[in-house]
C-alpha positions in Angstrom: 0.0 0.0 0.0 1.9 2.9 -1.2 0.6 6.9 -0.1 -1.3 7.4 -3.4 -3.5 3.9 -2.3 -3.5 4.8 1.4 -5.4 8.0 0.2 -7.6 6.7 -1.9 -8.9 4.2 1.2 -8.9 6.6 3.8 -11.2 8.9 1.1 -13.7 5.7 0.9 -13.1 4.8 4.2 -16.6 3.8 6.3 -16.9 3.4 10.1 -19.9 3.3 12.2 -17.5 5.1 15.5 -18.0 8.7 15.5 -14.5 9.3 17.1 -13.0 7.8 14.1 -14.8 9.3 11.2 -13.3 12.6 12.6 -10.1 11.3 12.2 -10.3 10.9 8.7 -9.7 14.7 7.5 -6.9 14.8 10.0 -4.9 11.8 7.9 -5.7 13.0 4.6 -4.3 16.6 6.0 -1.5 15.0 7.2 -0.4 13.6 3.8 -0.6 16.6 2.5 3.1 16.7 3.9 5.7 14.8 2.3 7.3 13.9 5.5 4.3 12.8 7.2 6.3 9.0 7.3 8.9 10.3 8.9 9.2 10.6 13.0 10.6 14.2 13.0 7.8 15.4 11.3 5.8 17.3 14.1 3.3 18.1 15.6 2.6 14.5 14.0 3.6 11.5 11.7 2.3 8.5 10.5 2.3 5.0 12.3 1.7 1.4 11.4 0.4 -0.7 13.9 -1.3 -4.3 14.1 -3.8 -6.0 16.0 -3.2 -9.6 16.4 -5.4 -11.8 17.1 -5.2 -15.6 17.2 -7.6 -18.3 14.9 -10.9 -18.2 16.8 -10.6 -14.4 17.4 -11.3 -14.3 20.7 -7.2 -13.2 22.0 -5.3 -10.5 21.1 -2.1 -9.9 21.2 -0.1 -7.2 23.7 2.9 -5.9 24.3 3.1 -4.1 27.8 5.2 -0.8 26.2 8.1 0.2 28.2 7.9 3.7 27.7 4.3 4.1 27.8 4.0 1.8 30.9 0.4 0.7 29.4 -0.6 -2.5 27.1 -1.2 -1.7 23.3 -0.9 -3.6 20.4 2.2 -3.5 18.7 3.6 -0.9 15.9 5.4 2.0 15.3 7.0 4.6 13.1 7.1 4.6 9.8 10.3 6.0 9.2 9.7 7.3 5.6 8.2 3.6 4.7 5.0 4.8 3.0 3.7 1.4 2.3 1.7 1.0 6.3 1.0 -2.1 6.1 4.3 -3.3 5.9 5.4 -0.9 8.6 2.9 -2.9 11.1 3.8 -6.1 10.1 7.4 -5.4 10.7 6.7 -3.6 13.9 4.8 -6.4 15.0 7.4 -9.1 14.2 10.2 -6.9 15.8 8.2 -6.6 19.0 6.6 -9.8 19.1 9.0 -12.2 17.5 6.0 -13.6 15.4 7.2 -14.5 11.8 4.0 -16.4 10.7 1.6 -13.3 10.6 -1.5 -13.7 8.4 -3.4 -10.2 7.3 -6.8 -10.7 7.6 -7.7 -7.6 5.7 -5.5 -5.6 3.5 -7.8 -2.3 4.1 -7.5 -0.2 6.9 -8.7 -2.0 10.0 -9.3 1.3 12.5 -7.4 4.5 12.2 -6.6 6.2 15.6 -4.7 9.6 16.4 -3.3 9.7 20.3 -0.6 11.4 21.9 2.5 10.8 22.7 3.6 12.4 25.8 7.3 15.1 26.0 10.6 13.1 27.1 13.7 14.5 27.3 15.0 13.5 23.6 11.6 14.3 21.9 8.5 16.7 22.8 5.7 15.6 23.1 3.8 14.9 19.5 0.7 13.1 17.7 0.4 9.5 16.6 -1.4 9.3 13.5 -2.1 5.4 14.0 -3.4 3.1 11.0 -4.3 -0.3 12.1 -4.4 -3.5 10.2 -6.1 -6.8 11.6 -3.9 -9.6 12.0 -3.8 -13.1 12.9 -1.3 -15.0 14.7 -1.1 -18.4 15.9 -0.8 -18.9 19.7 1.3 -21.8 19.6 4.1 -20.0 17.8 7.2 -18.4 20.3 6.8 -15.0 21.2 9.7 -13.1 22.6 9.6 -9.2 24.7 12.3 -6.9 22.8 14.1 -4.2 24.8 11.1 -2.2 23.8 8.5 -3.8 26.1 8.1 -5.1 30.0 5.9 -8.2 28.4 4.0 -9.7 25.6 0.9 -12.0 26.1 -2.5 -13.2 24.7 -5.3 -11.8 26.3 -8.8 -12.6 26.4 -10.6 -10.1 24.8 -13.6 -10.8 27.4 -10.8 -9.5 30.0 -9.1 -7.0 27.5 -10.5 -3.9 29.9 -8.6 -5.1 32.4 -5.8 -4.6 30.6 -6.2 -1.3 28.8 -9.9 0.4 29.0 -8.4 3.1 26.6 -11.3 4.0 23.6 -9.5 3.2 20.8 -8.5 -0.4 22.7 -11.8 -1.1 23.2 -12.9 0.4 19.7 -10.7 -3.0 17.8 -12.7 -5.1 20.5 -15.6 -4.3 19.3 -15.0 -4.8 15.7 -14.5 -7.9 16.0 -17.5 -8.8 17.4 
């Protein structure tokens, strides 16, 4: 999925969550901006991230993030890679260790936009988020890179537990 593809699915792009139809405008803004794949691009850039789930879709699968001290499902920057969908995937196996990941969907599975709070190397900035829905199998090893406390399958009847963040509970929900 290179940008000119990106924008023509976030332009037909259809949701039923009133939260993310208003983030549709924001992305297509955003590309505007031929650095919006790159992380120095402020007050916000692109990300790629992937929600994993295993065969009967009823885990997902978390990383607890070490710098944001809070469970999410795994991705990242895009570092000028315009093609998203391989910027999840390749999140998702370097934070996961996963190498058999199946994409359910090619299209945009949920688009979020959060922020990321000031540290001493960066301030703080906007996450323009692009999710893709994933599967996984549960019996293949997963590891916890230097980037994460843990990684784990969760139950999405306990996900809440976990992380009761909107846009969390958001890819619950279309699943079901």
């Amino acid at each position: 999925m290179n940008r000119t593809q990106l924008l023509q699915e976030l332009q037909s792009y259809q949701t039923s969550f009133v939260e993310e139809k208003g983030y549709i405008n924001s992305f297509l803004h955003l590309l505007k901006d031929t650095d919006a794949f790159q992380r120095t691009h402020l007050p916000g850039h692109i990300t790629g991230s992937a929600w994993i789930v295993n065969s009967d879709k009823t885990k997902a699968l978390l990383v607890h993030h070490a710098k944001l001290n809070r469970w999410l499902q795994p991705g990242g920057h895009a570092d000028g890679d315009e093609n998203v969908l391989q910027v999840a995937l390749r999140e998702a196996e370097e934070e996961t260790g996963l190498k058999q990941l199946s994409v359910l969907k090619n299209n945009i599975f949920d688009l979020d936009i959060h922020t990321i709070p000031n540290r001493k190397d960066f301030p703080e900035h906007l996450h323009y988020d692009i999710r893709f829905l994933v599967k996984a199998d549960e019996s293949e090893q997963i590891i916890v890179s230097e980037e994460s406390h843990d990684v784990k399958w969760i139950q999405l009847s306990a996900l809440e537990s976990y992380n009761n963040e909107t846009s969390i509970i958001r890819l619950k929900q279309k699943l079901l």
